[in-house]
C-alpha positions in Angstrom: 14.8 81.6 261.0 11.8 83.1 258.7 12.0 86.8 258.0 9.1 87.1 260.3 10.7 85.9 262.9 13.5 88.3 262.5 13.9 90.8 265.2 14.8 93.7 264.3 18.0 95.3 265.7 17.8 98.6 267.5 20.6 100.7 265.9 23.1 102.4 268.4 26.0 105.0 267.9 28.0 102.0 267.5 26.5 101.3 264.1 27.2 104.4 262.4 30.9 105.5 261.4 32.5 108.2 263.7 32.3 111.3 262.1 29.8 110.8 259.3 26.3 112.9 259.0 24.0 109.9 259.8 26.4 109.3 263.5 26.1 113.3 264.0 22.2 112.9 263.6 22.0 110.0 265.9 23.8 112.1 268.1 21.4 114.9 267.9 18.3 112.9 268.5 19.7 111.5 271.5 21.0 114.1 272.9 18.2 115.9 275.0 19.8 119.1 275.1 20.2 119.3 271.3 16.7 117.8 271.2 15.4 120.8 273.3 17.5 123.3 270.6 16.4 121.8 267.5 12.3 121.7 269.2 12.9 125.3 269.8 14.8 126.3 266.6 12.0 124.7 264.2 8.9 125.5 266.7 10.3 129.6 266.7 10.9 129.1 262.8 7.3 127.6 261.8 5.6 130.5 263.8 8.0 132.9 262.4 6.5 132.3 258.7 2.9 131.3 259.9 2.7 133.9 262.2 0.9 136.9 259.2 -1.6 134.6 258.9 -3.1 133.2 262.1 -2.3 136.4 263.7 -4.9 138.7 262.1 -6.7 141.8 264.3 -10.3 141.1 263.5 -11.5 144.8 263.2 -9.1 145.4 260.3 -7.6 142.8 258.7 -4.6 143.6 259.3 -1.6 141.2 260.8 -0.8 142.6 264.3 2.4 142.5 264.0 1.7 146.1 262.3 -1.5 147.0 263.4 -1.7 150.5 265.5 -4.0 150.2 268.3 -3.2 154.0 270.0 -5.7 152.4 272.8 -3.2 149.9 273.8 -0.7 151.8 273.9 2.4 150.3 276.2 -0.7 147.5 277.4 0.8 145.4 279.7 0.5 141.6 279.0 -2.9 140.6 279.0 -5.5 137.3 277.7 -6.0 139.5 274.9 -2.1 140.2 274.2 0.1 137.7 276.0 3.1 139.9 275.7 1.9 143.1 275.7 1.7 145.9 273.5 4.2 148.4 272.5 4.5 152.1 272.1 2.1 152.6 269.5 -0.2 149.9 270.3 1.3 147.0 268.3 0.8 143.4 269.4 4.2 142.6 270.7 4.1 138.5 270.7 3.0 138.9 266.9 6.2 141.0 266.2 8.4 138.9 268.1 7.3 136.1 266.0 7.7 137.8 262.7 11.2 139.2 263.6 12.4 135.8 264.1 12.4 134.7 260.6 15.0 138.1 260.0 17.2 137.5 263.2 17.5 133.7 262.6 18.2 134.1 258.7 20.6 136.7 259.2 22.7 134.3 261.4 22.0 131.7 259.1 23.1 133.2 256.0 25.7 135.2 257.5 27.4 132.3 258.5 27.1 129.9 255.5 28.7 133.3 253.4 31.4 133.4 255.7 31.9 129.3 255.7 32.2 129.5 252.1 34.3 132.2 251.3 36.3 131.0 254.4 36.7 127.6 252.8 37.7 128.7 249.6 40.7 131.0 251.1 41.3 129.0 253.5 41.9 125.7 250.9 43.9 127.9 248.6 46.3 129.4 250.9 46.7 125.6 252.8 47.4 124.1 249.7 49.8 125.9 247.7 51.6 128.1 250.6 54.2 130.0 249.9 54.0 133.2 248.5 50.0 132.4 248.1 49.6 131.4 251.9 51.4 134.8 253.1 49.3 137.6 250.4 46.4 135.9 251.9 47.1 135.4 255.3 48.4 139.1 255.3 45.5 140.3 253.8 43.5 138.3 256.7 45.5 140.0 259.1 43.9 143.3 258.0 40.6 142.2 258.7 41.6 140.5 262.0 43.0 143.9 263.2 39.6 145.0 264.0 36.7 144.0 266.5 34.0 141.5 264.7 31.2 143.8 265.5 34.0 147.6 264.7 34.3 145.7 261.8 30.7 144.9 261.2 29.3 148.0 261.7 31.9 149.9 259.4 31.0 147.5 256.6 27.2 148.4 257.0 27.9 152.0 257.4 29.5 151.9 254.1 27.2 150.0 253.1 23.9 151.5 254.8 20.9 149.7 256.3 19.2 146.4 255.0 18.5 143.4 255.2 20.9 142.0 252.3 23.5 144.5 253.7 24.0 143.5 256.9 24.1 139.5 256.3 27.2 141.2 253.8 28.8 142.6 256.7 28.5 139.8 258.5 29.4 137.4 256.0 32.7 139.7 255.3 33.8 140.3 259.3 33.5 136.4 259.7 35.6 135.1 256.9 39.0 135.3 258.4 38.1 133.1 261.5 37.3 130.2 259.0 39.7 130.2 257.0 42.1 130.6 259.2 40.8 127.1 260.7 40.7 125.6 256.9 44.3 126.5 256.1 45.6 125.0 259.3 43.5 121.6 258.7 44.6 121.4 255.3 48.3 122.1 256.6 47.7 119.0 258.8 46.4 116.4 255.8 48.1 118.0 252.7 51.1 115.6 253.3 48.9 112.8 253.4 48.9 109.4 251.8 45.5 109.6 249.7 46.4 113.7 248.9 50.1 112.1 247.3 48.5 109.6 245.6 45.6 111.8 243.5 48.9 113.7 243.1 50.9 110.8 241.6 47.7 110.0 238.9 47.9 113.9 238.0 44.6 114.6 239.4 43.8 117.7 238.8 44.6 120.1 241.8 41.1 121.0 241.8 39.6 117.8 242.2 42.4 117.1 244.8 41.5 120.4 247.1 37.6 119.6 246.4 37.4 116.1 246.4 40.1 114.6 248.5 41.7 117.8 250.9 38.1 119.8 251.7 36.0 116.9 252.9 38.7 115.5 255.4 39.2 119.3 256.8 35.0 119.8 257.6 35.0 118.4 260.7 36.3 121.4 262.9 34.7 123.9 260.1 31.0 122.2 261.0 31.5 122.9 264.9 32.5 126.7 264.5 29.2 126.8 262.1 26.8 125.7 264.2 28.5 127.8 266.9 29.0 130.7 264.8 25.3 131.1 263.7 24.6 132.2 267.5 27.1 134.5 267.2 26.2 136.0 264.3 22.5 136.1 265.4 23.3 138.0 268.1 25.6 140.0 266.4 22.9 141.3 263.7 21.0 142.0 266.8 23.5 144.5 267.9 24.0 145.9 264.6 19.9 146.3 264.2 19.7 147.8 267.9 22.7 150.7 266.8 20.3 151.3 263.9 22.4 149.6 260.7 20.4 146.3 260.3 16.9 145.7 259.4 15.0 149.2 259.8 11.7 150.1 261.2 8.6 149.6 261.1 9.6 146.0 260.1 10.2 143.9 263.2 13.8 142.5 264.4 14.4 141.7 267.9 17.2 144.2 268.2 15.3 147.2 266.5 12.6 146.2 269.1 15.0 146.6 271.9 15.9 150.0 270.6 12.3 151.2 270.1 11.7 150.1 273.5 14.7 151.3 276.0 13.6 154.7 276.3 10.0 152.9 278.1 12.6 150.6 280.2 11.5 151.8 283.2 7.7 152.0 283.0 7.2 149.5 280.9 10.1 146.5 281.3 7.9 144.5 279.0 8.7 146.0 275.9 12.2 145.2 276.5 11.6 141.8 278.1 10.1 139.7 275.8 12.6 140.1 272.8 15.2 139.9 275.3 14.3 136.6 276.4 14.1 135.2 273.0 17.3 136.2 272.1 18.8 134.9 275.0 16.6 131.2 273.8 17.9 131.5 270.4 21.3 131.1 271.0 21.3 128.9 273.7 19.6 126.7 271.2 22.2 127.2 269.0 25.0 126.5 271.7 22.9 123.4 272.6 23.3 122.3 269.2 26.3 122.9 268.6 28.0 121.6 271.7 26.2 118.2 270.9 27.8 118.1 267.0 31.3 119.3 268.4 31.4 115.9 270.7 30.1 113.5 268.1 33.1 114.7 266.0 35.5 115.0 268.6 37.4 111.7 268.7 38.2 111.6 272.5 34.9 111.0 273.7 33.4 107.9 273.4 29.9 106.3 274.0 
């Protein structure tokens, strides 16, 4: 049979290995729930960045996302402002969309400090044990003695307000719930064949912890990522609507909600619309991440 002739297979789930990135991709593309989160995820981020500059008030210049119009003032959604204005006459659809990119990066980097630091912990204290697994895990402790977000907001109030200071809080308060999950994967694989036999060529311990213990211990680690970026989004939320995130006049969906709850009554909208995309946002994230924690979870086949 010529080349031409050739049909060409149509790849299934079978055809990739368990596990790996390329099944966990598959998985998300045909998945229509994750394909819903991801559309929604990278839709929201696009506009979030290209927002400033299709969203320009005519008269001025300006972006509306901080233009004051005092003649709009608490305007109720209209054609000429989908979502309304708020107190002061800003365009509240623009602001939405420009806070996104804060909100979402927050839980975003938030998350990838507290996977990291988590990680490296976490593989330390798995590995060697002993006295090194219990300083550690003691020190943990400390941390875990405190609510997430008691712990979050003491950080930033030692801290103070910002953008960089509150993905640090973050980041820190997050830490011990990873590597708590790293040190009991690597407990479960340090005995194992491949880890004895680096061991018996006197690979370096290093290279054994980054090359050969790490990469076998990800797959619970990239579950509690993609399900911990909601929670950190949401969490930064909180922190910005107590008044220690990102601080006025620059827009973050839980700033906005604090601007706008003393107008709750007269004018829901100010409240509603960043609301509604916090609640999207991390059920985006959930829907993504409940689709990576099956493709990795061995029970469940296709």
């Amino acid at each position: 049979m010529s080349k031409t002739e050739t049909k060409k297979v149509k790849k299934t789930a079978a055809s990739y290995k368990p596990g790996s990135l390329r099944y966990i991709w598959y998985k998300l593309r045909h998945t229509p729930t994750a394909v819903i989160g991801m559309c929604f995820v990278v839709t929201l981020f696009i506009l979030s960045f290209a927002s400033p500059y299709f969203l320009i008030d005519e008269r001025s210049g300006q972006p509306m996302w901080q233009y004051i119009d005092m003649r709009n003032m608490n305007a109720l959604p209209s054609a000429e402002h989908l979502f309304g204005c708020d107190e002061i006459g800003r365009d509240i659809l623009a602001r939405v969309l420009y806070g996104a990119r804060y909100t979402m990066s927050i839980g975003i980097f938030s998350t990838t400090v507290s996977l990291l630091f988590g990680m490296l912990l976490g593989s330390i204290a798995g590995y060697f044990g002993g006295h090194v697994d219990n300083f550690i895990m003691r020190c943990l402790d400390v941390f875990q003695a405190f609510p997430g977000i008691l712990l979050a907001i003491t950080i930033s109030a030692t801290l103070g307000p910002g953008f960089e200071k509150i993905i640090i809080s973050l980041g820190i308060s997050g830490i011990p719930g990873y590597a708590r999950m790293m040190r009991a994967n690597i407990l479960s694989i340090r005995g194992s064949e491949y880890a004895e036999a680096a061991l018996s060529i006197n690979c370096p311990t290093s290279r054994i912890i980054a090359k050969h213990i790490i990469p076998n211990a990800m797959s619970p680690l990239i579950v509690q990522t993609a399900m911990g970026i909601a929670a950190s989004g949401l969490m930064a939320s909180s922190l910005s609507f107590l008044g220690f995130g990102v601080q006025a006049p620059t827009p973050e969906w839980g700033s906005m909600l604090a601007s706008a709850r003393n107008f709750i009554r007269n004018y829901p909208h100010l409240c509603l619309f960043p609301g509604i995309f916090i609640m999207l946002t991390v059920i985006s994230y959930n829907l993504i991440g409940d689709t990576v924690r099956d493709a990795l979870d061995p029970k469940l086949k296709d």
